[in-house]
C-alpha positions, 0 to 999 in steps of 0.5 A: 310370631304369628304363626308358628310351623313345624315340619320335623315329625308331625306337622303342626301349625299354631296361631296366636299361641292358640292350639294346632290348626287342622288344614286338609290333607292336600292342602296342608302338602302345599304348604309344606312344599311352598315352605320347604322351597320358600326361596324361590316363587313356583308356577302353577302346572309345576305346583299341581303336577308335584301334588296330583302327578295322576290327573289331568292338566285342567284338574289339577288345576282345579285341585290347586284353586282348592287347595289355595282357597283351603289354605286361605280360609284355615290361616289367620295370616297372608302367607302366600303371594299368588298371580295368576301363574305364580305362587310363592311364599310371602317372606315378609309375613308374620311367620316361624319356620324350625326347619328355617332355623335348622338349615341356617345352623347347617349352613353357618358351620358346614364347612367348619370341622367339629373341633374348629366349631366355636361355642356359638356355632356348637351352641346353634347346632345343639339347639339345632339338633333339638328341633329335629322331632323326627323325619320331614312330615311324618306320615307323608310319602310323595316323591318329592317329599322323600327326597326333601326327608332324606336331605334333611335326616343327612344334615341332622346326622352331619350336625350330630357328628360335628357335635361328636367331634366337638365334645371330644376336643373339649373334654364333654364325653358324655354329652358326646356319646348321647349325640353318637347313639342318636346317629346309631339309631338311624344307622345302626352300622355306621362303623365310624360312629362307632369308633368315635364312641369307643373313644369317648368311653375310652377318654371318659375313663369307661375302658369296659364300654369302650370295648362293649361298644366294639362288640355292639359295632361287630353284631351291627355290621353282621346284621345289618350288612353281613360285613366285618369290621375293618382293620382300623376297627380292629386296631383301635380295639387292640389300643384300648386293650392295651391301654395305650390309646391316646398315646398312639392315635387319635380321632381323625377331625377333618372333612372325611368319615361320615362328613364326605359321605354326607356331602356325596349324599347330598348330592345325590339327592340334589340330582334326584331332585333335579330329574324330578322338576325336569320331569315335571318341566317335560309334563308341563310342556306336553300340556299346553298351559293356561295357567296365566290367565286362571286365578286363585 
């Protein structure tokens, strides 16, 4: 590939296997948002009303002339198709996107539960998972960015949680215990993932850490939440306890737990997301555009 681009942590551009190309700030955002929203082709006003909300109409034009001049001179390959109105990715060119191929592994077992997952398809979420370095442009902090983040670290949890589900169902405890205290790093009080980890201790032979991991789920819920935990919770602890735990329950693997609220979630980051190009589509129309006849 000619040029290869990561948006998961730190933004990096490389060219020709050469080192990272260094593009200006604003520049480099546009970029990112061409990217993330490479789909569909963006009008001008939309572009610089995301990127300078501040300024005035005419000089966030002139702001985004720059910024495609910018981008023009620091890449070796046409990415953007421009028009006098429009800009858009150029899905032809020669280029790698990790969060195209992060969001295609999404989509290719979404709606499949993570003990249905076949290997291909846990196989494509594991390495996946492996490409999420940390959240979306790392160090940026635009409104339409912090959406875009949290859609993405929600379906990085959901794959952790189906792998979860599938290491479970196929014996590979240990492997799915890793993927469970990576979704306790970004939510420490989430109690199901919890519960899920007592069981992979419990079923890898490890009773004493299942019963450590309930201790770990109580002080979580009390600092993060100031909650106890639930009696499911409590029951499954009893069961370990008891010794008794595969022969009275076991994980439920449907669309429930973090899964639905992960898809309540996304949801709800879609509707900011549609107040926020409504709000951008109010601006423009306020402001008269000549944006047809400006060129690049």
């Amino acid at each position: 590939m000619t040029v290869r681009i990561r948006l998961l942590g730190q933004v990096s551009i490389e060219q020709d296997g050469q080192p990272p190309t260094d593009l200006p700030a604003k520049a480099l955002e546009l970029l990112c948002l061409l990217l993330l929203h490479r789909d569909r082709a963006h009008s001008r006003d939309e572009l610089s009303a995301l990127l300078w909300p501040d300024a005035s109409t005419s000089l966030g034009r002139k702001y985004l002339r720059q910024a495609l001049w910018q981008l023009q001179s620091g890449l070796t390959a046409e990415l953007l198709v421009l028009t006098p109105g429009w800009i858009r990715l150029d899905a032809d060119a020669d280029w790698w996107l990790e969060v195209d191929t992060f969001e295609r592994a999404w989509d290719a077992s979404r709606d499949v539960a993570g003990a249905g997952l076949t290997g291909t398809q846990a196989h494509d979420l594991e390495e996946a998972v492996a490409l999420y370095r940390g959240d979306l442009m790392d160090g940026s902090y635009s409104d339409w960015c912090m959406y875009e983040r949290d859609r993405l670290l929600l379906t990085y949890l959901g794959m952790l949680e189906k792998l979860m589900r599938y290491c479970d169902a196929h014996q590979r405890y240990h492997q799915g215990v890793a993927y469970g205290h990576r979704i306790l790093r970004h939510d420490p009080a989430r109690e199901i993932t919890h519960q899920q980890l007592m069981r992979l201790y419990y079923r890898a032979g490890d009773r004493t850490t299942a019963l450590r991991q309930y201790e770990r789920c109580v002080a979580a819920l009390e600092r993060e939440l100031g909650l106890a935990p639930t009696a499911g919770t409590v029951a499954l602890r009893d069961q370990i306890r008891a010794d008794r735990l595969d022969g009275v329950t076991r994980p439920i693997d449907a669309g429930g737990g973090l899964l639905i609220e992960l898809h309540q979630r996304l949801d709800q980051v879609q509707e900011n997301l549609s107040a926020l190009r409504q709000h951008v589509a109010r601006v423009v129309d306020s402001n008269p555009s000549d944006a047809w006849t400006d060129g690049a």
